[in-house]
C-alpha positions in Angstrom: 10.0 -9.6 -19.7 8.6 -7.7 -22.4 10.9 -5.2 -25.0 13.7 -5.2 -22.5 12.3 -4.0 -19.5 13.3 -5.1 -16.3 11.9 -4.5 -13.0 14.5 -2.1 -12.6 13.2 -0.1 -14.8 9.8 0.0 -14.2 10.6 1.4 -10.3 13.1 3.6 -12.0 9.9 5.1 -13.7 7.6 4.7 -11.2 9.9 6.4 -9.1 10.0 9.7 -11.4 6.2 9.0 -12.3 5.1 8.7 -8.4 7.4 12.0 -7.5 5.4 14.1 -9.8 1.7 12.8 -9.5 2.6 13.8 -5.2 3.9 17.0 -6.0 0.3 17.9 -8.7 -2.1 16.5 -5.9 -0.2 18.2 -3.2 -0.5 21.4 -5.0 -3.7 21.1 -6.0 -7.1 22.2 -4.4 -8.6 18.7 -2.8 -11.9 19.7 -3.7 -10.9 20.7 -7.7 -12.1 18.2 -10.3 -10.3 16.4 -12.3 -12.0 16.0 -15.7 -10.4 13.0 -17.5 -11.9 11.1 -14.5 -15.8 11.9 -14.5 -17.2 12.3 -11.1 -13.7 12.5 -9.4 -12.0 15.4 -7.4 -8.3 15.1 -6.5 -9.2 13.7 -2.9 -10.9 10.6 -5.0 -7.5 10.7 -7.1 -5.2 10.5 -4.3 -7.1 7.8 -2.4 -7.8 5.6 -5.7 -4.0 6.1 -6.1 -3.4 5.0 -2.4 -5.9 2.3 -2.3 -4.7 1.0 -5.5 -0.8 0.9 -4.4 -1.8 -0.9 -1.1 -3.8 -3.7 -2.8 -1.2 -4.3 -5.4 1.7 -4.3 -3.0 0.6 -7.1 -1.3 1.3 -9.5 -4.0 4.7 -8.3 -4.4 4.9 -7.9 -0.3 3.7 -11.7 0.5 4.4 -13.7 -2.8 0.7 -15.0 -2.9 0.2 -17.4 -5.7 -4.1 -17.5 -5.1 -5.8 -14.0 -5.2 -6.4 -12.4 -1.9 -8.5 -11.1 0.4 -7.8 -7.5 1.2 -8.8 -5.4 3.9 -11.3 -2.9 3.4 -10.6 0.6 2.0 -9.5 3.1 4.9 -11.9 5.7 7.0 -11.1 8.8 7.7 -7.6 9.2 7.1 -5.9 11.9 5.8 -5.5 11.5 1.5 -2.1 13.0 1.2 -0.9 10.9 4.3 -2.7 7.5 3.5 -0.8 8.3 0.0 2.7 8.8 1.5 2.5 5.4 3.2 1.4 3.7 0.3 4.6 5.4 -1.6 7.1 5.1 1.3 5.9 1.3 1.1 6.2 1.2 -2.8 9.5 2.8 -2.7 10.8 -0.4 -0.2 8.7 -3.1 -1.7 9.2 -2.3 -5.6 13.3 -3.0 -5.6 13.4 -5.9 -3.0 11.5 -7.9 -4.9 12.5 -10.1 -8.1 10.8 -10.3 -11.1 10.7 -14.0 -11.5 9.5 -14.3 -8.4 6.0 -16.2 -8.5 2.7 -14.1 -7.4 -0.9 -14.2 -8.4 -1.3 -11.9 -11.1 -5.1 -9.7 -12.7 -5.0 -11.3 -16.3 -5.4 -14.5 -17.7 -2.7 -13.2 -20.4 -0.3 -12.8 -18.2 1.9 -14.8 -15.9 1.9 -15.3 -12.5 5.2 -13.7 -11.7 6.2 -10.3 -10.2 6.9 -8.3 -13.1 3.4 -7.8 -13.8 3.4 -5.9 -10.9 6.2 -4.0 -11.8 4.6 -3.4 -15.3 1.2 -2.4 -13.7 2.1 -0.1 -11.1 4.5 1.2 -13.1 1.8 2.6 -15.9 -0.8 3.4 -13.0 1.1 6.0 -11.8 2.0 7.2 -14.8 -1.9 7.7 -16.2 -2.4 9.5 -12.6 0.1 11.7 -12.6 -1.9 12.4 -16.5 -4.7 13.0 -15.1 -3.7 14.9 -12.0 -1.6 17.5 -14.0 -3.9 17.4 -17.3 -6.3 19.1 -14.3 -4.1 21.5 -13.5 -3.0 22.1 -17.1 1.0 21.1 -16.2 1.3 18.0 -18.3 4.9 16.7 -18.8 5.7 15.0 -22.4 6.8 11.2 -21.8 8.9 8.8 -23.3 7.9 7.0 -26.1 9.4 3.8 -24.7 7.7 3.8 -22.3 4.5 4.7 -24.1 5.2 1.9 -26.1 5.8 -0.5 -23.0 2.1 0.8 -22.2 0.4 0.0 -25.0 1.9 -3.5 -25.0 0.6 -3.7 -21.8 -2.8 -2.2 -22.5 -3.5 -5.0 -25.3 -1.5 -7.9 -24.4 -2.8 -8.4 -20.6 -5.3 -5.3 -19.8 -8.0 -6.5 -22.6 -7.4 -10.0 -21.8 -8.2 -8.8 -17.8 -11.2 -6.4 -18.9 -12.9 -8.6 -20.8 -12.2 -11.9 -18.1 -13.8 -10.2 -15.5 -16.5 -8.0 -17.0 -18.8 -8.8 -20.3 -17.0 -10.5 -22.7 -17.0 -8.8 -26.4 -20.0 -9.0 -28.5 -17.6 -7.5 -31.5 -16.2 -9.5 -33.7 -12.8 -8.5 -36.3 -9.6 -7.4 -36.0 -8.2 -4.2 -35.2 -4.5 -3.2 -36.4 -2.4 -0.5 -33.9 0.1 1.1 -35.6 3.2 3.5 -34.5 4.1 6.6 -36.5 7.2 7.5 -34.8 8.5 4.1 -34.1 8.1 0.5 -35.5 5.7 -1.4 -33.5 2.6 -2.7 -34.8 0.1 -5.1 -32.9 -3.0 -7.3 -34.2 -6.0 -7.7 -31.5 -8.4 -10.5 -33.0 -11.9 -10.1 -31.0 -14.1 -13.4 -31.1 -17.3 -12.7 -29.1 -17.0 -14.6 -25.9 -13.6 -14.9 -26.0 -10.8 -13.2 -24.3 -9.1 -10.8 -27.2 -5.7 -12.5 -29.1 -2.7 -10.2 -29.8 0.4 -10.4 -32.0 2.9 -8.5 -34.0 1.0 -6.8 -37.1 2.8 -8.2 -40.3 3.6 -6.0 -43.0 0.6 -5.0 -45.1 -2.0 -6.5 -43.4 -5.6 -5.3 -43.7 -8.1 -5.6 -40.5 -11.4 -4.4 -39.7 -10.3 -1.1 -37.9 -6.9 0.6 -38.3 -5.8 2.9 -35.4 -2.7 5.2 -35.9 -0.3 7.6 -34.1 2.8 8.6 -32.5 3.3 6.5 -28.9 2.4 9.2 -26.5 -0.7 9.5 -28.5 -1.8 6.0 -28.8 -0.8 5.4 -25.3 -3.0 8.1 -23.8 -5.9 7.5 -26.4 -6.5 3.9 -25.6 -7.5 4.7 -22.0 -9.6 7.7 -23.6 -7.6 10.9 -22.4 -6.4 11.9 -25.4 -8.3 11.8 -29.0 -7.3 9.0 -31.5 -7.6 9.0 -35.2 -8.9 5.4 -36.5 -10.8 3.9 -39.4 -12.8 1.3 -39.7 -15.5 -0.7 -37.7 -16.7 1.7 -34.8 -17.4 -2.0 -32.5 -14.2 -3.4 -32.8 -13.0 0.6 -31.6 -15.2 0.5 -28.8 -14.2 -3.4 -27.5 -10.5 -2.2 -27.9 -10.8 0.5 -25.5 -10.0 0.6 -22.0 -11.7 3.6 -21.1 
């Protein structure tokens, strides 16, 4: 597992993460919007949130190693109570379950093992809870580990899944992320067609864009919530975004 993390971890967090997005949507007007998501209120916010614990859960739930069918989204129930199943079921599911245990995974970069899970709807929550108390202008500072666990994530398996799945790039170049408060550094090579490569950035190297900040920032601006300072070739910005 990536930079130390464990799935106890990552239910550790999503534990903390999960406690705060229920008590934002639970205090907030249903019909409010929520402008880091376009188009959304916070009933589309809690049900997205729902929806997207219930489908994810069963991977972890049945150990499926082929991707599966899932049953359609719920009618007419209740947001806040379709959400507390979904978390009552996350808060069983998330600990039982081992990381090396095998289960179909989203990305082509990643491995078909439980973890990923972990990983994802660990940093799921966490962007929701964003986004549900950026709209109610209560946001909580995180931890930069976990920001950087996040961007890992975001470039080593979430660009890899967008761009599987959807278009592939038409960029072409190389795009270096760098850290200001701590040391990591990652290279993303885009070849158009082709599902993005990342590694470790090694000292001094030059690439087509350059994109720079503290964790929480970089974290945050990848998936377009917060502003991110960078330099270089506006294509190879755009095809590393996940927004």
């Amino acid at each position: 597992m990536p930079g130390g993390w464990t799935t106890q971890r990552w239910t550790e967090v999503f534990t903390e993460q999960a406690a705060m997005f229920r008590a934002a949507v639970g205090k907030a007007d249903p019909a409010a919007p929520v402008p880091s998501c376009p188009g959304w209120s916070f009933t589309e916010l809690t049900l997205h949130v729902g929806r997207f614990l219930e489908t994810s859960l069963e991977y972890l739930r049945t150990g499926s190693t082929t991707r599966l069918r899932l049953p359609p989204p719920p009618t007419g129930a209740a947001p806040l109570d379709y959400l507390d199943t979904q978390l009552a079921r996350a808060a069983e599911v998330l600990p039982a379950v081992p990381g090396n245990r095998a289960a179909w995974t989203f990305s082509p970069a990643a491995p078909d093992l439980a973890w990923v899970w972990h990983r994802r709807i660990a940093h799921e929550l966490d962007l929701r809870r964003w986004d549900a108390q950026a709209a109610l202008r209560e946001l909580v500072v995180g931890d930069a580990d976990f920001a950087v666990d996040g961007i890992d994530e975001a470039l080593t398996t979430l660009l890899a899944a967008k761009y599987a799945t959807d278009v592939p790039p038409t960029a072409e170049g190389t795009a270096l992320v760098q850290l200001t408060d701590v040391p990591e550094a990652w290279v993303v090579a885009f070849t158009p067609g082709q599902v993005p490569e990342v590694r470790a950035a090694w000292p001094g190297e030059e690439t087509d864009l350059r994109v720079t900040g503290e964790a929480q920032l970089v974290h945050y601006g990848l998936w377009g919530r917060l502003p991110l300072k960078h330099t270089g070739d506006e294509k190879v910005w755009y095809a590393l975004k996940l927004d």
